[in-house]
C-alpha positions, -999 to +999 in steps of 0.1 A: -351+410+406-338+381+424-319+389+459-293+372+477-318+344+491-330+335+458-293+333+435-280+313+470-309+288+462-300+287+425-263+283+435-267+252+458-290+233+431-265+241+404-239+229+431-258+195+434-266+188+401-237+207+375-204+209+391-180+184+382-197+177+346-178+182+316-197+205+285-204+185+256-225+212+231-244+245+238-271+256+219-274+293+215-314+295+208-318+338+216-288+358+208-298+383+231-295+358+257-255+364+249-257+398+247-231+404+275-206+380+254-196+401+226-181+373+202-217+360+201-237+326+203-210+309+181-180+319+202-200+310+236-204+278+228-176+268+212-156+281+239-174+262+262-170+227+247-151+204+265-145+225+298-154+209+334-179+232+355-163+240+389-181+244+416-207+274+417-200+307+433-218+337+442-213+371+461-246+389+464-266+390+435-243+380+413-233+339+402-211+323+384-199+289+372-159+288+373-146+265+348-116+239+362-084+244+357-091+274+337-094+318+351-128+318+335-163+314+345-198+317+331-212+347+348-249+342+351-273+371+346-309+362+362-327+396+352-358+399+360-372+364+348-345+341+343-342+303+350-312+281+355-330+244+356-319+214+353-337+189+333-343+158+319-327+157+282-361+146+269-385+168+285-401+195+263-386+225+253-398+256+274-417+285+255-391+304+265-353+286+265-327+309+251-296+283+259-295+242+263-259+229+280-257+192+269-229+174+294-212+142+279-219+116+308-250+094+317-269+114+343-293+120+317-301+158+325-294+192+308-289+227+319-314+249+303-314+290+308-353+304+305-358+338+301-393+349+296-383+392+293-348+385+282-334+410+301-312+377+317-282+358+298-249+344+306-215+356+293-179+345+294-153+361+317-118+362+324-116+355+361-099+383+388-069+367+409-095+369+438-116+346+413-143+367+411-155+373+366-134+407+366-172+427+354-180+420+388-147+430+408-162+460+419-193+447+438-188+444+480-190+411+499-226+401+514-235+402+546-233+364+551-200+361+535-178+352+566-149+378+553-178+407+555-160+433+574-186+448+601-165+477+609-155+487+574-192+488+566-199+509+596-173+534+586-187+537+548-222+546+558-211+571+584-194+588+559-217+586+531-243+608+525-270+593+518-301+574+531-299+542+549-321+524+521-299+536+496-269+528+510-288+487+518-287+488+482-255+501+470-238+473+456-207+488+461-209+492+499-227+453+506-239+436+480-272+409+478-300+433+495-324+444+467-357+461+476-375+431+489-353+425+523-345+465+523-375+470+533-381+434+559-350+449+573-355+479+579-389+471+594-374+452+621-349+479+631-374+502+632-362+522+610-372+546+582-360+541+545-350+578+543-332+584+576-296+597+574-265+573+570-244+593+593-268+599+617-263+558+629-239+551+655-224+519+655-245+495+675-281+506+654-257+497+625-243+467+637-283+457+646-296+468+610-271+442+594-281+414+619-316+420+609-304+421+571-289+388+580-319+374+599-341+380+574-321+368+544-314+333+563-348+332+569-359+337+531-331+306+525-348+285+544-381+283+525-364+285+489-366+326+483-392+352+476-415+341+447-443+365+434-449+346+405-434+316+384-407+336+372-384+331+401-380+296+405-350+271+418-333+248+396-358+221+395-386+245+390-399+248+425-409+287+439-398+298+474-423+303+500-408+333+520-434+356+505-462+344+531-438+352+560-432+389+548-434+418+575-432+450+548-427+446+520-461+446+493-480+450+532-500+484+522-528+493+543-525+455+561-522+460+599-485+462+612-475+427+627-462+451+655-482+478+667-516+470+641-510+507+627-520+498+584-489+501+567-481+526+541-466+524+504-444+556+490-430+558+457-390+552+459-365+555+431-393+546+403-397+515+432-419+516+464-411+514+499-433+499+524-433+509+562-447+512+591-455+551+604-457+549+637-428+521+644-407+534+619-412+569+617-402+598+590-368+620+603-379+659+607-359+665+573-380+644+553-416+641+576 
């Protein structure tokens, strides 16, 4: 599924090329592309006719598309394969469109949502007073949100208990980090997937986040993490941060470190990748 890096990229094309343009008709093509709207196609689209997109927002994974002047937003559900592009209005169909937004001005382009495994969709929300869709209240800042609070975060893993991968990717506790820069990150702490939360003091947790942050801003720089075509930016372009990877899908390819081949373990019906000898296993779980 698309991480941090990846919405962040989606957020600043739809930024550039949908905010400020006012709905003229949606097409409603898959209905379980409105799944998470419960009034359906018909009451998605009509709802939407006429309202100004706002300027689009996004706290980890998650992104949204407030609508001006209004406390709701179009909260937008990537899955595992969707696609928010923007297109011309006469370019062909894609095999796998599930939504068209028509806009009523002259720029000439659309906003399509593709969704090859339909697991994706967009739904309408009332917004929280923090302006956040209220399905989403519970999720944590990211760590490159400028509120993040580094001490707070500190304090929740000592006193979970749980595994410092786990925690990366409780949405709940920081939100954005998926497996992908889980595992970059804790590569270049050093660090094994399955050591203890509360055996971190605060400086090798204050050092894990900078390298979740490092890692991240260095994923945004190239466009995101693509594997294949199904993660793509809004004018159909895949990110290139997959040739610069230190871990993660590394098995048996010699650390970038110490040249020790890395290894692969199964992970919560996932995989971890690491390094043995730089990152190695706590007595509990060697």
């Amino acid at each position: 599924m698309p991480e941090l890096p990846e919405v962040e990229v989606v957020r600043r094309g739809l930024e550039r090329w949908v905010a400020g343009r006012t709905v003229e008709a949606v097409e409603v093509l898959h209905p379980r592309a409105v799944r998470r709207h419960p009034a359906g196609g018909a009451d998605f689209a009509a709802r939407l006719r006429g309202e100004t997109i706002g300027v689009p927002q996004r706290r980890g994974k998650y992104l949204w598309l407030p609508l001006e002047g209004r406390d709701l937003s179009v909260l937008g559900h990537l899955g595992m394969s969707g696609q928010l592009l923007v297109q011309p209005q006469d370019a062909p169909d894609e095999k796998h469109l599930r939504i068209r937004v028509r806009f009523d001005d002259t720029a000439g382009t659309e906003l399509r949502f593709v969704d090859q495994r339909t697991f994706g969709g967009l739904s309408l929300h009332e917004n929280t007073p923090g302006g956040l869709p209220d399905v989403i209240a519970h999720i944590a800042r990211d760590p490159l949100d400028p509120l993040f609070d580094e001490v707070a975060y500190h304090l929740a893993l000592r006193a979970k208990r749980s595994t410092v991968k786990r925690a990366l990717l409780d949405q709940s506790l920081i939100s954005g980090v998926g497996n992908i820069y889980a595992d970059e990150a804790l590569w270049r702490a050093r660090l094994h997937y399955e050591r203890p939360t509360a055996t971190l003091t605060r400086p090798r947790s204050a050092e894990l986040l900078g390298h979740v942050r490092d890692v991240m801003n260095a994923a945004l720089a190239v466009g995101g993490t693509s594997f294949d075509s199904l993660y793509v930016n809004v004018n159909g372009e895949s990110g290139y941060f997959d040739r610069s990877l230190d871990a993660y899908g590394r098995e048996d390819e010699p650390c970038r470190r110490c040249g020790t081949p890395m290894r692969r373990r199964p992970w919560m019906n996932r995989s971890s990748y690491f390094c043995p000898r730089c990152q190695r296993p706590p007595r509990a779980s060697s």
